[in-house]
N, CA, C and O of each residue as an XYZ file, in Angstrom:
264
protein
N     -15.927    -22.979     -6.134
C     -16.692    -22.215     -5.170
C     -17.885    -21.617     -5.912
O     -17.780    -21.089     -7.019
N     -18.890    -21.722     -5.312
C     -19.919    -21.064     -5.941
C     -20.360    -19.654     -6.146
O     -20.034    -18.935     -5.201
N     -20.989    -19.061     -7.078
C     -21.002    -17.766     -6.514
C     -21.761    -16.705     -5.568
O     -21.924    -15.486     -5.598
N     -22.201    -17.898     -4.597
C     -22.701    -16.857     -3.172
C     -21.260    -17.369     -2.447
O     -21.053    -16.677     -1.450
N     -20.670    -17.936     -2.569
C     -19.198    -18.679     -1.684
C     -18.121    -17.519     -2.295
O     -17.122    -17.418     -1.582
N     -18.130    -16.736     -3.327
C     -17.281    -15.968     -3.431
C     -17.639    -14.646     -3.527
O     -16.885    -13.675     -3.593
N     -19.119    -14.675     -3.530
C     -19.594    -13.177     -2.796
C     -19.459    -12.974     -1.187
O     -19.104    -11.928     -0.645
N     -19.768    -14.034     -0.616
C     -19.051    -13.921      0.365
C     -18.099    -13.954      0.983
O     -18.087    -13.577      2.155
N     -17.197    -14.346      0.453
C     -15.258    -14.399      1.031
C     -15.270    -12.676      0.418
O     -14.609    -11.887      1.093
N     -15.914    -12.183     -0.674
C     -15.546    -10.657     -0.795
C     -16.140     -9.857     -0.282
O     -15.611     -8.746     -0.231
N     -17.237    -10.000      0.213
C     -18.219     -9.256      1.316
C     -16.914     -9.332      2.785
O     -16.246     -8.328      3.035
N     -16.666    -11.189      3.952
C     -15.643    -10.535      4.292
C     -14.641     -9.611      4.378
O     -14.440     -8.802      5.283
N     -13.678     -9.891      2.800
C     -12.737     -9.444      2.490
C     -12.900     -7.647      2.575
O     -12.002     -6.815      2.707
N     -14.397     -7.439      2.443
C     -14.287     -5.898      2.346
C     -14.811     -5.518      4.090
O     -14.564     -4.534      4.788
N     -15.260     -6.215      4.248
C     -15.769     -6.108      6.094
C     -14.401     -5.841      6.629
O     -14.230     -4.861      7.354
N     -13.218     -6.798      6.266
C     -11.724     -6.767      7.241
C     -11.165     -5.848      7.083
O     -10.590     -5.203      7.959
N     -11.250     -5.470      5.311
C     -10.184     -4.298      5.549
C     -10.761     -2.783      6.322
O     -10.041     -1.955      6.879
N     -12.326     -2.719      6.153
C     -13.062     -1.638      7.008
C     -12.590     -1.785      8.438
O     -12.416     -0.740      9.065
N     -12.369     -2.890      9.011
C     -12.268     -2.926     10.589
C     -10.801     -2.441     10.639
O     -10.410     -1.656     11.503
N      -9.821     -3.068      9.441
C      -8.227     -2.982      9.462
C      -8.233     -1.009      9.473
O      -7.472     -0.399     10.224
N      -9.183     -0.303      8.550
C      -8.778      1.177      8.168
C      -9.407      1.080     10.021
O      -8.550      0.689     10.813
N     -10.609      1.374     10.533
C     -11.026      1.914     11.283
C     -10.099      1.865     12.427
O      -9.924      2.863     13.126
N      -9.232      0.252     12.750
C      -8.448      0.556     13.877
C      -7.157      1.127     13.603
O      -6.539      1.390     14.635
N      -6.579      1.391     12.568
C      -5.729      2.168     12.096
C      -6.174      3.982     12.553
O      -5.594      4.713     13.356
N      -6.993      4.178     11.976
C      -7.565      5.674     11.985
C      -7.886      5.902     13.734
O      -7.498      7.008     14.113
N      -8.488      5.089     14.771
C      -8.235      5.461     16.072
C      -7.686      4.731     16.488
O      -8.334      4.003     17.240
N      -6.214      4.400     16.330
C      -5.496      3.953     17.211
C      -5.969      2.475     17.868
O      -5.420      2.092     18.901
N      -6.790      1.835     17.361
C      -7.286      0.248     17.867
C      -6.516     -0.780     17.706
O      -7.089     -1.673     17.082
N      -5.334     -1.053     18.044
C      -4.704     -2.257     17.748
C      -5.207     -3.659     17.331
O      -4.891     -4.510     16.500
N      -6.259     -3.478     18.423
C      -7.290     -5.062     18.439
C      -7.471     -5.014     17.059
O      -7.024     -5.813     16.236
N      -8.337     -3.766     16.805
C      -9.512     -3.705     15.448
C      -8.664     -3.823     14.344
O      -9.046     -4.479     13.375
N      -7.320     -3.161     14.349
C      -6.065     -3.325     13.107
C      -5.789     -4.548     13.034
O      -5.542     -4.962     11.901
N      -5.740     -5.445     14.074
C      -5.303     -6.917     13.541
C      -6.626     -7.618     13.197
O      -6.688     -8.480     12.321
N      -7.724     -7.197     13.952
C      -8.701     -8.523     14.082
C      -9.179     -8.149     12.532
O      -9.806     -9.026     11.937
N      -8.953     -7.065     11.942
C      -9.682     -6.288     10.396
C      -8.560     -7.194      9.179
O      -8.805     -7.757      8.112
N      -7.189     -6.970     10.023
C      -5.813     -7.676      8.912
C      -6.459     -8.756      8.575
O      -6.705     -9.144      7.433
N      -6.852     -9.453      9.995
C      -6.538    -10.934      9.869
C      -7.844    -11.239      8.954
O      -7.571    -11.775      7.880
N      -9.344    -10.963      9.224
C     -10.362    -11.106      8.229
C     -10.258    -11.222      6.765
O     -10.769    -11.796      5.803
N      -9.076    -10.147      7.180
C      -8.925     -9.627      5.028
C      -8.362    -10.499      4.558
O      -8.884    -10.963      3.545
N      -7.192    -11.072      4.993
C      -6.367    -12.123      4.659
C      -7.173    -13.022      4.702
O      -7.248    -13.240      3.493
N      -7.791    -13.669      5.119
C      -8.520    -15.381      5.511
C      -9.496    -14.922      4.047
O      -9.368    -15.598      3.027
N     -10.176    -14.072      4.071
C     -11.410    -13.692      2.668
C     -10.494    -13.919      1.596
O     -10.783    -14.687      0.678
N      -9.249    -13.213      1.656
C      -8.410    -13.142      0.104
C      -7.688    -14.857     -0.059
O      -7.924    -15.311     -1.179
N      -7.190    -15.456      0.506
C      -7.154    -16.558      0.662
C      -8.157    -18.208      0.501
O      -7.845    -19.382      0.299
N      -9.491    -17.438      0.729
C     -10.767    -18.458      0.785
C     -10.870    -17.996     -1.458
O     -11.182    -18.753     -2.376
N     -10.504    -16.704     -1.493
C     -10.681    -16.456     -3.213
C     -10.023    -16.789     -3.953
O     -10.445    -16.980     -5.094
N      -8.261    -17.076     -3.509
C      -7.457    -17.746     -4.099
C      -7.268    -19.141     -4.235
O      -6.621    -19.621     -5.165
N      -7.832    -19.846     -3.301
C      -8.402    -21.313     -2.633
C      -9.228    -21.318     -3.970
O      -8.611    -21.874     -4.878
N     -10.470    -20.839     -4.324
C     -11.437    -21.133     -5.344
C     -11.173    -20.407     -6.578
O     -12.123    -20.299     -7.353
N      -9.742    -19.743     -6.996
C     -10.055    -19.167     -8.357
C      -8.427    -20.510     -8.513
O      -8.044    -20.658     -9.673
N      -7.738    -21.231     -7.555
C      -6.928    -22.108     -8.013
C      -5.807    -21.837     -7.702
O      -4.970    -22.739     -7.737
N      -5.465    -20.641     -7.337
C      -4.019    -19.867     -6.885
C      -3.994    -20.083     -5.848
O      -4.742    -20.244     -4.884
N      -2.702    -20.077     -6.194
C      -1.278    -20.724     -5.209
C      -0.285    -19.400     -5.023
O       0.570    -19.628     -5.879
N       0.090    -18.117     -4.371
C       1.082    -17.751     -4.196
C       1.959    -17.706     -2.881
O       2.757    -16.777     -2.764
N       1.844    -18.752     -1.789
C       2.511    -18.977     -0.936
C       4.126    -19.242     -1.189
O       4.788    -19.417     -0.166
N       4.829    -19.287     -2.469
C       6.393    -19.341     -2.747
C       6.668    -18.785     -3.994
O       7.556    -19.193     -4.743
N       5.209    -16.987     -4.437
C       6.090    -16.290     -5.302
C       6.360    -14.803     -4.127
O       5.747    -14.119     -3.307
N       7.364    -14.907     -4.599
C       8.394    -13.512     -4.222
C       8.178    -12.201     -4.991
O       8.973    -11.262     -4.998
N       7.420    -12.235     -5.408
C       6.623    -10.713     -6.618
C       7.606    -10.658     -7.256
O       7.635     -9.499     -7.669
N       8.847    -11.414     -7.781
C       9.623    -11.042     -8.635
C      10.231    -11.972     -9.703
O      11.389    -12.242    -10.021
N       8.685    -12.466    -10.257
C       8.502    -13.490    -11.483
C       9.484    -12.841    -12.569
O       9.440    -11.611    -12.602
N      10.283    -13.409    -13.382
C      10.265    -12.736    -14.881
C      11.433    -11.568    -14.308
O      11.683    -10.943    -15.339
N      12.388    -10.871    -13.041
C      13.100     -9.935    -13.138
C      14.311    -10.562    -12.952
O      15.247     -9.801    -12.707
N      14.680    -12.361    -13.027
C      15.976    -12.582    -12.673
C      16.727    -11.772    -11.678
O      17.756    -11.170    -11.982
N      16.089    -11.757    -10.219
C      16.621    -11.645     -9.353
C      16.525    -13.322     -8.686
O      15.941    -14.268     -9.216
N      17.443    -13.329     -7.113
C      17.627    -14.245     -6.891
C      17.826    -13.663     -5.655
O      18.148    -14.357     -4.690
């Protein structure tokens, strides 16, 4: 990805979570998901281009749980 392609998935990424706080803070359901869902798709378009893959870690690399 280039780097206007990952200034922009983080420009998104910071646009979603602003819409995610704002419909949180008045009660906007719409604006809480339509802000979630932005943030996620931006953080995803960054993991897409830095090569990461965490769709099957469980945050619990390295603690031998199961």
């Amino acid at each position: 990805m280039s780097l206007f392609g990952k200034a922009k998935a983080k420009a998104e990424e910071l646009l979603g979570h602003a819409e995610e706080v704002y419909g949180q803070s008045h009660g906007d359901a719409a604006a809480t998901l339509d802000g979630e869902a932005r943030r996620l798709e931006a953080e995803a378009e960054e993991e897409q281009a830095e090569g990461t893959d965490h769709r099957g870690d469980d945050g619990l690399a390295g603690s031998g749980a199961r």
